[in-house]
C-alpha positions in Angstrom: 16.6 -51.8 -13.5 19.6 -49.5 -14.7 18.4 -46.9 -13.2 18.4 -48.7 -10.1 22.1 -49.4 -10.8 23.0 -46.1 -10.3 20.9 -45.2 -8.0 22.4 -47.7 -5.5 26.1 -46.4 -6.8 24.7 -43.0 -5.5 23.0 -44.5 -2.3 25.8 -46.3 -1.4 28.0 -42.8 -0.8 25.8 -40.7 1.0 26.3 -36.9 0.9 25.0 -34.9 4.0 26.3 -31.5 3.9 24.6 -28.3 3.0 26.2 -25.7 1.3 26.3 -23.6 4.4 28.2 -26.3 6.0 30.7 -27.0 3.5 31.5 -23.4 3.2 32.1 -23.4 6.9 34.3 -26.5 6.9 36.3 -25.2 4.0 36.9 -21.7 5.5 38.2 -23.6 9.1 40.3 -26.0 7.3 42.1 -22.8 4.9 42.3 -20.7 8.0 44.3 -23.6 10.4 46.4 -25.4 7.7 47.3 -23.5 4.5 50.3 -21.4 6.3 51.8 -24.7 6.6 52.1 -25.4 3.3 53.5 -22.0 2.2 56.6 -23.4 1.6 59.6 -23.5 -1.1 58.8 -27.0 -1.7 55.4 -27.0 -1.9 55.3 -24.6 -4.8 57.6 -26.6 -6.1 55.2 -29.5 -6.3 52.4 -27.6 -7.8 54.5 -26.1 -10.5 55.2 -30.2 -11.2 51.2 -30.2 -11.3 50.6 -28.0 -13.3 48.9 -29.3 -17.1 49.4 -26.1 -18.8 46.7 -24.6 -20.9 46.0 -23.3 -23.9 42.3 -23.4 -25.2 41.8 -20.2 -28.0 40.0 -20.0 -30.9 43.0 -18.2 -32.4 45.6 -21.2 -31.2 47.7 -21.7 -34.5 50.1 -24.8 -35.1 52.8 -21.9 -34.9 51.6 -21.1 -31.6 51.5 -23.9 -30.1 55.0 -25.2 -31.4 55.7 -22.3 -29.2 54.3 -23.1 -26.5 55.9 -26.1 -26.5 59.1 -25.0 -27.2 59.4 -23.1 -23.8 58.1 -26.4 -21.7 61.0 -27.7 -23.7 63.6 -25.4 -22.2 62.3 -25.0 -19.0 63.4 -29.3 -18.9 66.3 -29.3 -16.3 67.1 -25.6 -15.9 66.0 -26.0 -12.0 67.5 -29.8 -10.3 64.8 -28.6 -7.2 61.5 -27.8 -9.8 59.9 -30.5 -11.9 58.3 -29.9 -15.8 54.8 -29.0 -15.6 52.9 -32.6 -15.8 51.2 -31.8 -18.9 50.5 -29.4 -22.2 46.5 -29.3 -22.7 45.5 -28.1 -26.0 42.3 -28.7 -28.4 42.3 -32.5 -30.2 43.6 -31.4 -33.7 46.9 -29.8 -31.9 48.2 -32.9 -30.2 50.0 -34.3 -33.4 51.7 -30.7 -33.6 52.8 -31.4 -29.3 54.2 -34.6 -30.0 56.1 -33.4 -33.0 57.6 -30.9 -31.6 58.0 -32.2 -27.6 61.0 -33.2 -26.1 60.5 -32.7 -22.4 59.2 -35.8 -20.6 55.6 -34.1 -20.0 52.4 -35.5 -21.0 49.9 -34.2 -23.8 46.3 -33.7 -22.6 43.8 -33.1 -24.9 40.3 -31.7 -24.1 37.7 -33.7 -26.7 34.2 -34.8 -26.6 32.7 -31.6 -27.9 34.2 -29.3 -25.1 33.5 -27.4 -23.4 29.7 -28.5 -23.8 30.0 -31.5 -24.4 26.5 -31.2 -26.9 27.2 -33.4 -29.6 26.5 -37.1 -30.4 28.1 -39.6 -28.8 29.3 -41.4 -31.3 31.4 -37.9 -32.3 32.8 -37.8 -28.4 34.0 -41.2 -28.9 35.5 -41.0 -32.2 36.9 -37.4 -31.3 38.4 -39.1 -28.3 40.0 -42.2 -30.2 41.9 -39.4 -32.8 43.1 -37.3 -30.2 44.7 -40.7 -28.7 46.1 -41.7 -31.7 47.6 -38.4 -32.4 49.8 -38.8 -29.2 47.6 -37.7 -26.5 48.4 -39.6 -22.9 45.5 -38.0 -21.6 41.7 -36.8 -22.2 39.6 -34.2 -20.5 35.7 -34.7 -21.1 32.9 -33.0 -20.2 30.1 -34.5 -18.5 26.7 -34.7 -20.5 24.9 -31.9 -18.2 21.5 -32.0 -19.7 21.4 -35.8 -18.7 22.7 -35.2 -15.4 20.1 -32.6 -14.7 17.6 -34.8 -16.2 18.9 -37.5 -14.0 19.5 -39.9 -16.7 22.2 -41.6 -15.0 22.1 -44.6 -17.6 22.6 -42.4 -20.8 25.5 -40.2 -19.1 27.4 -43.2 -17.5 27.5 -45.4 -20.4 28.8 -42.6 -23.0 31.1 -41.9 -20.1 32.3 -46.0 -20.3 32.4 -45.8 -24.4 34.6 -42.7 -24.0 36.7 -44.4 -21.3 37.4 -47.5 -23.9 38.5 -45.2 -27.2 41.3 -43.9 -24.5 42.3 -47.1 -24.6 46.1 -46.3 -22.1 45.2 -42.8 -21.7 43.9 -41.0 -18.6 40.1 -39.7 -18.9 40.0 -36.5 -16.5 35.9 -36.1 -16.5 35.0 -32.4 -16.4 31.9 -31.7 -13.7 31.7 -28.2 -14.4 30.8 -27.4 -10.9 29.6 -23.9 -11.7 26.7 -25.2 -14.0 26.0 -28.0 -11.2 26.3 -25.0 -8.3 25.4 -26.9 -5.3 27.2 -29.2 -3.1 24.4 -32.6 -3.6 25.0 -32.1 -7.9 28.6 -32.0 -7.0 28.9 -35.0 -5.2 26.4 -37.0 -7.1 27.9 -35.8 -10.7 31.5 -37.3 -9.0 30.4 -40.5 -7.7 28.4 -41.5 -11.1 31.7 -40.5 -13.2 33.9 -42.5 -10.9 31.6 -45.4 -11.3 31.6 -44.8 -14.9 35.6 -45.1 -15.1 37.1 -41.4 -14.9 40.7 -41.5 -13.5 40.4 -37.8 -12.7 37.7 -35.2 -11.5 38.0 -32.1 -12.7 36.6 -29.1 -11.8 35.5 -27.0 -14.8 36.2 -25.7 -18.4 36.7 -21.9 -17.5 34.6 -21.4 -20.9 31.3 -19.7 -19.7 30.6 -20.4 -15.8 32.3 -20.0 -13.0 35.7 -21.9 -12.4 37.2 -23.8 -9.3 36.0 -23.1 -5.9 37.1 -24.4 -2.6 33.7 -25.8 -1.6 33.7 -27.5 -5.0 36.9 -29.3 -4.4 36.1 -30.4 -1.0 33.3 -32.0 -2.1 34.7 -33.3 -4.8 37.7 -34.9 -2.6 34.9 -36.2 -0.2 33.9 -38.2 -2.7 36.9 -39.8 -4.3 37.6 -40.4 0.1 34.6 -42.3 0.4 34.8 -44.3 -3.4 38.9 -44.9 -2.9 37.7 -46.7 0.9 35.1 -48.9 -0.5 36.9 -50.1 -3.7 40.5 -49.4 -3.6 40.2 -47.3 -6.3 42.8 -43.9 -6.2 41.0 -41.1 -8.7 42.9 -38.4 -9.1 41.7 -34.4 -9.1 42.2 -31.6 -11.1 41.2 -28.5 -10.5 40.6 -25.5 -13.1 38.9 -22.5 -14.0 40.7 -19.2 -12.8 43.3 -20.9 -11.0 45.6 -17.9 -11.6 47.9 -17.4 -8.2 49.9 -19.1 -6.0 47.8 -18.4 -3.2 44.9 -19.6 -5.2 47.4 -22.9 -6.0 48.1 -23.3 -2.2 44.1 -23.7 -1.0 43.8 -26.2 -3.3 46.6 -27.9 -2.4 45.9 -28.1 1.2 42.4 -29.3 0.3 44.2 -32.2 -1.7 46.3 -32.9 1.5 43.9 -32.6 4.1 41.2 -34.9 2.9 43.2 -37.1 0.7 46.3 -37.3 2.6 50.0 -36.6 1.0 50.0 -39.6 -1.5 48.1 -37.3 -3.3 50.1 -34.8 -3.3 51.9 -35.3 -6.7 51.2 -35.2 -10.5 50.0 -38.5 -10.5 46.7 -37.6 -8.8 46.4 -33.8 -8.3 46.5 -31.4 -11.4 46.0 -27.8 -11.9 44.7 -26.3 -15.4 46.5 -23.2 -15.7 48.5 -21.0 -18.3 49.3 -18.2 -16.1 49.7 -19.6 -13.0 53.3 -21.2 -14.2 55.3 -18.2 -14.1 53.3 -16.7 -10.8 54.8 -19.8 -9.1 58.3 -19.3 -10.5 58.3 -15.5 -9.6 57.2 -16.5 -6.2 59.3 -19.5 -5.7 63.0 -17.0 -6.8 61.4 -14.7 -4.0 
């Protein structure tokens, strides 16, 4: 009978497109619209997006005091450019942001035995509830792939719920990693069973071993949280990662966002980008 539960979740939003036709729609839409948004102001907004990233093994407390430090003086130095919307760092470095933070930007924390996300549950949920109570606002989780491909909807979704409760206030961005899932059908079906399951936020990928962001991805990611938002009210957000490294990379996602979603998206409240060099790219754009 749970199976059936999320089976019907998945019935109930239909995907129809092939790959081929997704690529095609995606290529039309870039082509007529994202001129538009080459604009001052646009850029603007992304930078405002933006959760900057740093994932190394070799990230030190020093180095990431650092890091901080410069989100810190970047606060106010531009009235027309907002902070970045967050500072994404492994779980045992959010204490280390929130000591040393005092820019109004969140702290995200990737957890739940990223970027695999192969560990027992029980570790994801506990690794999730420290990072919380370190200071982080919010969490980015990989989805359980194995189960996804095994199409055991009813083990993913629930660790999915238990990780949504240990964040407790904070935001749960769930990770599809679209270039392990590859085609358009795993896409949509991975983000209709993780919006069922709670996540406030798609997100892309990991950028730690397959491929990262993709157009195609994103519009069929945003299809989905289109048809979910219409039958439930619900506003997920979406994040997009993985090689993200240009403006002009920024701006298709961007128009993506806008197009299917509509503007109300269009701000850190529900459209991120996972970057660390894309930052500076904007800035150096933006002073052009």
């Amino acid at each position: 009978m749970e199976k059936d539960k999320y089976q019907t979740a998945l019935n109930t939003y239909p995907f129809s497109l092939t790959d081929a036709e997704v690529t095609a729609k995606v290529n039309q839409l870039l082509a007529e619209k994202t001129d538009q948004n080459r604009t001052k102001e646009v850029l603007s907004r992304i930078y405002g997006c933006i959760d900057l990233t740093t994932l190394n093994s070799t990230d030190t407390k020093e180095h990431i005091w650092q890091f901080t430090e410069k989100v810190n003086a970047f606060d106010g130095t531009n009235p027309e450019i907002d902070n970045v919307a967050a500072i994404c760092v492994y779980p045992i470095f959010a204490r280390t942001v929130k000591e040393a933070l005092t820019a109004d930007v969140h702290i995200a924390s990737v957890c739940a035995g990223f970027p695999t996300s192969q560990t027992f549950s029980e570790v994801k949920v506990a690794e999730t509830a420290l990072a919380v109570a370190d200071g982080a606002d919010e969490i980015d989780v990989v989805i359980n792939l194995g189960l996804f491909l095994e199409e055991e909807y009813e083990e993913m979704c629930e660790e999915l719920s238990e990780i949504k409760e240990a964040c407790r206030q904070a935001t749960l961005k769930v990770i599809l990693e679209t270039g392990a899932l590859k085609t358009a059908d795993n896409i949509h079906r991975a983000s209709i069973l993780s919006l069922y399951s709670g996540a406030d936020f798609l997100k892309t990928s990991t950028g730690k071993g397959y491929p990262g962001a993709t157009p195609e991805a994103a519009y069929v990611m945003c299809q989905a949280i289109r048809a979910y938002h219409l039958k439930t009210g619900y506003k997920a957000g979406l994040k997009v990662s993985g090689g993200v490294a240009t403006p002009d990379d920024a701006l298709k996602y961007y128009t993506i966002v806008k197009e299917i979603l509509g503007e109300e998206w269009c701000n850190n409240t529900l459209f991120r980008v996972g970057a660390s060099r894309l930052a500076d790219a904007l800035l150096a754009e933006i002073e052009k």
